[in-house]
Structures are given as C-alpha cells and as structure tokens.
N, C-alpha and C positions, 0 to 999 in steps of 0.2 A: 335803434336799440331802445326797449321799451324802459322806462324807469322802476324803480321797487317798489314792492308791492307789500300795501301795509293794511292789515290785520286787526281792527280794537274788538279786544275781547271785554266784556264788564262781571269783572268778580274773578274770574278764574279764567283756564284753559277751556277748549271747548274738548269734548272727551273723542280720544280713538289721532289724536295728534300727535305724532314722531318728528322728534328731533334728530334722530340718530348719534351716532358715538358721544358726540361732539355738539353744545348749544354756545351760540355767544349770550350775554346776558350783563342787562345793564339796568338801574334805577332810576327815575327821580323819585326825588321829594323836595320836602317845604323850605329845604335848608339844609345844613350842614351839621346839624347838630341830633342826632338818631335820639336822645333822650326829649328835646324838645319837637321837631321837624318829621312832621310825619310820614310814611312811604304812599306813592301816590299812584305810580305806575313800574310796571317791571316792563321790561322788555327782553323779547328772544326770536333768533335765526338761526337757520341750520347750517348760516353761509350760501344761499341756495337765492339767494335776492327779494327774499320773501320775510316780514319785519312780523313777530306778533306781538301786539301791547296789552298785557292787562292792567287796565284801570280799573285800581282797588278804592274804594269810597272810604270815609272815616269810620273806624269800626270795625271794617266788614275785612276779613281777613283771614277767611276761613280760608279760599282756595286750595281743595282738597289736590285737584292735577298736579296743579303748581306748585306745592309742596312735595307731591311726589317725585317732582322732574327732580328738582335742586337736589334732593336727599338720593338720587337712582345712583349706586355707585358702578354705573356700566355708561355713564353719560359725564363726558368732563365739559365742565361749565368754565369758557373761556369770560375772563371781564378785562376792561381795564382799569387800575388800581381796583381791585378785590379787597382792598382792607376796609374799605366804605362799605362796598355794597353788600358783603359777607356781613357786618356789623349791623345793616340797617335791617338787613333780610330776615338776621337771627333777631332784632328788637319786634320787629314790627308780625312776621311770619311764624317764628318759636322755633325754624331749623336750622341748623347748622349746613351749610351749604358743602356740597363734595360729591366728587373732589373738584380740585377747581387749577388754573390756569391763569396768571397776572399779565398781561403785556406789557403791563408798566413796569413790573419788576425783571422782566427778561431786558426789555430797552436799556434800563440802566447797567444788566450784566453784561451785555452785548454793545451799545455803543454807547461806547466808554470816550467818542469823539465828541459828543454834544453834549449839552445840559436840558436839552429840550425831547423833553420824555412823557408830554402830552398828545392824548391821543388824533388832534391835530394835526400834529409833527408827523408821528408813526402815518398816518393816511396819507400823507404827502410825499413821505421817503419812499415808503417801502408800498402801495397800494396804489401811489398815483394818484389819490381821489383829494379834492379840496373840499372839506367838511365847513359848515358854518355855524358856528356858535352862537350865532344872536336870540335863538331862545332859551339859550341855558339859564338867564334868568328871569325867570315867568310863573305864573301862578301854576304849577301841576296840580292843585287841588280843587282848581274849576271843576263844573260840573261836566259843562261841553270842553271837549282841547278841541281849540286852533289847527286849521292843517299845516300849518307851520310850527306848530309844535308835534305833531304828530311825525312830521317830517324829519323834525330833528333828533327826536327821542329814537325814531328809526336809526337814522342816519351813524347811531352811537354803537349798535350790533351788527350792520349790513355786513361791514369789512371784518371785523376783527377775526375771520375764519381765515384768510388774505394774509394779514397783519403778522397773524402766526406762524402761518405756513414759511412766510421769509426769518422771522426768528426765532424758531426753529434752528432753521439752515446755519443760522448765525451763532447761534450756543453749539452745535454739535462744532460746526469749524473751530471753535475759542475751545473748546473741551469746558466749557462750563454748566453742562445741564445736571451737574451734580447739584451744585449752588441754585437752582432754580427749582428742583425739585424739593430740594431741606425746604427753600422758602417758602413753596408752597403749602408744604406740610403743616408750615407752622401757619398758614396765616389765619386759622379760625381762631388761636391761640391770641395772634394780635389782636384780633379784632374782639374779642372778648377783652383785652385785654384793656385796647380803646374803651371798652364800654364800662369797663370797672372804675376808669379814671387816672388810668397811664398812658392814655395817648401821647403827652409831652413827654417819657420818661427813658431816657435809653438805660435799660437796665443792664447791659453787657459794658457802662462808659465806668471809669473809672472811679 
C-alpha cells in the first residue's frame, strides 16, 4: 500500500483543483495566539490520500483560490477544533470560513465515555491510524519545511474525512446532531468572539 501523497503549493491553490462536497482543513502557525503568531500553512484533502499544503510567506496572503474554497458555500470544511483555525483564517486571510464541521466538537457530544477529545485519540478510536505529534512544535515559518514537517502537517487532514464518517454514525445514533449543528453555526461567532477578547469568558455562566 503506497503512503500519502503530499502537495506544497507556495501562495495559494494551483487553479482548476476540486475538492468536492467536502474538504478537510487544518493550520499551522507560530503559536497560539492569532493577534501575535502568524498563519504559515493551511492544509486540505478531499479524504482521497492526497494532502495539499499552502505555504503562505509573511505578508503575502492574498491567495485568491484559497479564499474561494473556505468562503464556496456548496463545500463543507471539516477541522478539528475549528474555533482556532476559523479565527486564525478570518485574522490572517479576511474570510470567514463556511460552513464548516468540528470533530472535536462532535467527540465531546458523542463520547461522552472519555475525556480525550484530541485528534490523536479520534485517529486511534475511530480510524485505526497512530498519528505523531513530534513536529507540532516547530518553526512553520521557515523558509524551506522539513519532510517531517510536511509529513505531519499532512498527517493532520489525511483522516478527518474517516474520522467523521464514524461520528456521524455516532450523533445520528445519540440523536444529538441537533446540538452539533447550533454549534456549528455558532462557531464563526466564537471565534470572532476569541478574537475580541472573550476567549476566557463563558457568557451563558452564571
């Protein structure tokens, strides 16, 4: 069985590329913090074994494709946790991302057995695949990546088409894809919301 096949694009999409229905879609950047830590690479799969990474440089962030895809409202943009990456995407890109799909947020509606709702875990339960974290912390803003960062920046979209497909199965059974979809609805909401400066704030707490 041959391994995935990975894609660096430099600035944008390359033009006349389909993702169909459905893209997975995931970030780095310099940190964790979208006001200081700048976006460095996106990445997207159609689910298909085939990984594309655009490596966006300081500045340059026009990517005219790439903007189209996230904004196509005929293409759902599966992440995991979405409240980052929708946040970084709307700082760093100017769009609002939609619509879109959490797996992190469906794990917690759905197994309600664990506490471990990192996308790790979900590759492991529900996909079979052992994922390796050891470049998550690494310079994304090189000039050149690493094939072991390219590997793993991959390795972050490959499944999540997999990932879904089983929870899914798992919210129709609980009857909770009501709860999943409000959530999603809201999440550009959060993530704007993060970005105003209520990330710590549960405004529905007492």
């Amino acid at each position: 069985m041959s391994g995935p096949k990975i894609e660096l694009h430099k600035g944008d999409l390359p033009a006349g590329l389909s993702f169909g229905a459905s893209v997975a879609v995931d970030t780095e950047t310099l940190g964790l913090n979208p006001h200081r830590d700048r976006l460095c690479l996106v990445q997207l799969s159609a689910g298909d074994g085939t990984a594309h990474l655009v490596q966006l440089a300081k500045g340059a962030y026009a990517a005219p494709r790439l903007k189209t895809l996230l904004t196509d409202a005929n293409v759902l943009k599966i992440f995991h946790y979405a409240r980052f990456d929708v946040a970084v995407l709307e700082t760093f890109l100017g769009v609002a991302t939609t619509p879109v799909y959490c797996t992190k947020i469906v794990s917690k509606l759905v197994r309600t057995y664990t506490d471990r709702h990192g996308l790790k875990d979900l590759a492991a339960e529900l996909a079979g695949i052992e994922l390796s974290k050891q470049q998550q912390s690494s310079d994304w803003g090189a000039d050149t990546l690493t094939q072991q960062q390219l590997a793993y920046a991959a390795s972050d979209v490959l499944h999540l088409h997999a990932i879904k497909a089983k929870l899914d199965a798992m919210l129709d059974r609980e009857g909770r894809r009501p709860f999943a979809e409000a959530a999603f609805a809201f999440l550009s909401t959060r993530a704007r919301m993060d970005l105003a400066g209520f990330s710590e704030d549960d405004i529905f707490a007492h």
